[in-house]
C-alpha positions as CSV (number, residue, x, y, z in Angstrom):
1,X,-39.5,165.7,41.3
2,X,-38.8,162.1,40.2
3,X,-35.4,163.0,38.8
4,X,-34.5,164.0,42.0
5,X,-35.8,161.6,44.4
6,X,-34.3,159.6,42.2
7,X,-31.1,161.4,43.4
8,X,-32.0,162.1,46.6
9,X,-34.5,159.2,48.0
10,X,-36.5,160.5,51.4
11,X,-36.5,158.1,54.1
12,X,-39.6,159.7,56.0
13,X,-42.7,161.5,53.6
14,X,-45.4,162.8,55.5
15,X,-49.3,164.8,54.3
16,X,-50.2,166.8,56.6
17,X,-53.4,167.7,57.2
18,X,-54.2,168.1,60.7
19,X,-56.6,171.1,59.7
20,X,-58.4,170.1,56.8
21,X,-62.2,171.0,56.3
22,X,-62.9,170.7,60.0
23,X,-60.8,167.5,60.7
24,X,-57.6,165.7,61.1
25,X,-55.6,163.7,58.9
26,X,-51.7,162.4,58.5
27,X,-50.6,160.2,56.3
28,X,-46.5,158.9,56.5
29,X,-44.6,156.4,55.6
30,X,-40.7,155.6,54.1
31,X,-42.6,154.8,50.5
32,X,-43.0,158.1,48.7
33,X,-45.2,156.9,45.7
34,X,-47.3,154.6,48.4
35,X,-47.8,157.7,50.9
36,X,-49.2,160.1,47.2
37,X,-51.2,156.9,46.4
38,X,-52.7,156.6,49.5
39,X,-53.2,160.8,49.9
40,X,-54.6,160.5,46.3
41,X,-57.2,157.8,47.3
42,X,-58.5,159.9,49.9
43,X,-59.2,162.8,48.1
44,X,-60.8,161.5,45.0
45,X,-57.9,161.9,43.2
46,X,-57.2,158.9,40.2
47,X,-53.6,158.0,40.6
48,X,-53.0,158.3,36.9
49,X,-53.8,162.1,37.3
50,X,-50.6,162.5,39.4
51,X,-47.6,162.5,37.1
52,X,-45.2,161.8,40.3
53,X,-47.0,158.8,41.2
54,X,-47.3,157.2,37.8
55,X,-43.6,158.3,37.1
56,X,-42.5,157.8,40.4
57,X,-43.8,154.0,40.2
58,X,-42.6,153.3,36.9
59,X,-38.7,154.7,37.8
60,X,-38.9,152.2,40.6
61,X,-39.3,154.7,43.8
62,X,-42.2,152.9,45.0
63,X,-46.1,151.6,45.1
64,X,-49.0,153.0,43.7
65,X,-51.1,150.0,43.6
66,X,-53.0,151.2,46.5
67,X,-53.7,147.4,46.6
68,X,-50.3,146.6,47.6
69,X,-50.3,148.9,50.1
70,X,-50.3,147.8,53.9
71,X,-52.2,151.0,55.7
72,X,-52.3,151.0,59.5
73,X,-55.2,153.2,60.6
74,X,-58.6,153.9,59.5
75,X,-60.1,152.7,56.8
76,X,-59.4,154.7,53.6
77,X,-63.1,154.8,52.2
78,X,-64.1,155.9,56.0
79,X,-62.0,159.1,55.2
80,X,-62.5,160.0,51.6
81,X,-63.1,163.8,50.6
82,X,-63.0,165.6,47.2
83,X,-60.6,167.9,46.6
84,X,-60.5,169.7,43.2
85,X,-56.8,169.3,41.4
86,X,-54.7,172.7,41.5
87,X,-55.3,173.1,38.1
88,X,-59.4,173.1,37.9
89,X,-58.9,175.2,41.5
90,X,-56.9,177.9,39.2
91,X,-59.0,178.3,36.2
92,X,-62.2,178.3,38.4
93,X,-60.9,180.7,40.6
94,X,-58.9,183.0,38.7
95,X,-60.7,182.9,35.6
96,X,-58.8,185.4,33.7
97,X,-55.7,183.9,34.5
98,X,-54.1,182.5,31.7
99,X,-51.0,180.7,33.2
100,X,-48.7,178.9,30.5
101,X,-48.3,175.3,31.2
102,X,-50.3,175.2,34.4
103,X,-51.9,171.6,33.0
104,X,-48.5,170.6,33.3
105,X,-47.6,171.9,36.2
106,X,-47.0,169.7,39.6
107,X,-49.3,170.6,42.8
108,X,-46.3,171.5,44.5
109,X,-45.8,174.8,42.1
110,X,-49.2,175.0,41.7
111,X,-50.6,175.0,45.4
112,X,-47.9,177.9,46.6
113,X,-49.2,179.8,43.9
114,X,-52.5,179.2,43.9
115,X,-52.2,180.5,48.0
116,X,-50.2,183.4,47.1
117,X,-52.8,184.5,44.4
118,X,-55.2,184.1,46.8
119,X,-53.7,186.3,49.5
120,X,-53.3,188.9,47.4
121,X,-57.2,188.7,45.8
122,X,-58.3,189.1,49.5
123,X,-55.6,191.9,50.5
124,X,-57.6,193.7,47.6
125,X,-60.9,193.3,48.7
126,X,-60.0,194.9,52.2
């Protein structure tokens, strides 16, 4: 993911999640690092657990010292959840899934998978 936004640099990165637990929440900006800082702060998640914002930062694509960030908005420890990591969500849900390099894994092969799994453990139980 670096390699390519390193390539390919986005000028508008956006989380969406306008139906999350009950609630609303966006987060954008033209900073892709600063935007997964700041979506990483809100849901419990440590920065350095994110390999594309501690790469991303250090290959010069953006913030991560949520610090140095300027949010417009609510306040970010108004809005905090937890969310479990795509790879504790996988071996806690699909415990005899073994899944080769999964810890390695980004969230956004993990999470499509991970739903897709899902789907098909509930089309079984019908």
């Amino acid at each position: 993911m670096v390699e390519l936004n390193k390539i390919v640099r986005p000028s508008f990165n956006i989380i969406d999640a306008t139906n999350w637990n009950g609630g609303s929440l966006l987060v954008s900006g033209s900073d892709i690092v600063a935007v997964d800082a700041v979506g990483s702060a809100l849901m419990g998640i440590d920065r350095p657990a994110v390999c594309t914002i501690t790469q991303g930062a250090a290959a010069g694509l953006g913030e991560s010292d949520i610090t140095r960030i300027d949010i417009v908005g609510e306040e970010l420890k108004r809005l905090k959840f937890k969310v479990k990591l795509p790879q504790e969500q996988l071996k806690q849900t699909f415990l005899l899934l073994g899944i080769v390099g999964a810890e390695k894994s980004c969230s956004g092969c993990l999470i499509p998978l991970i739903a897709s799994l899902t789907i098909y453990m509930n089309a079984g139980q019908r």
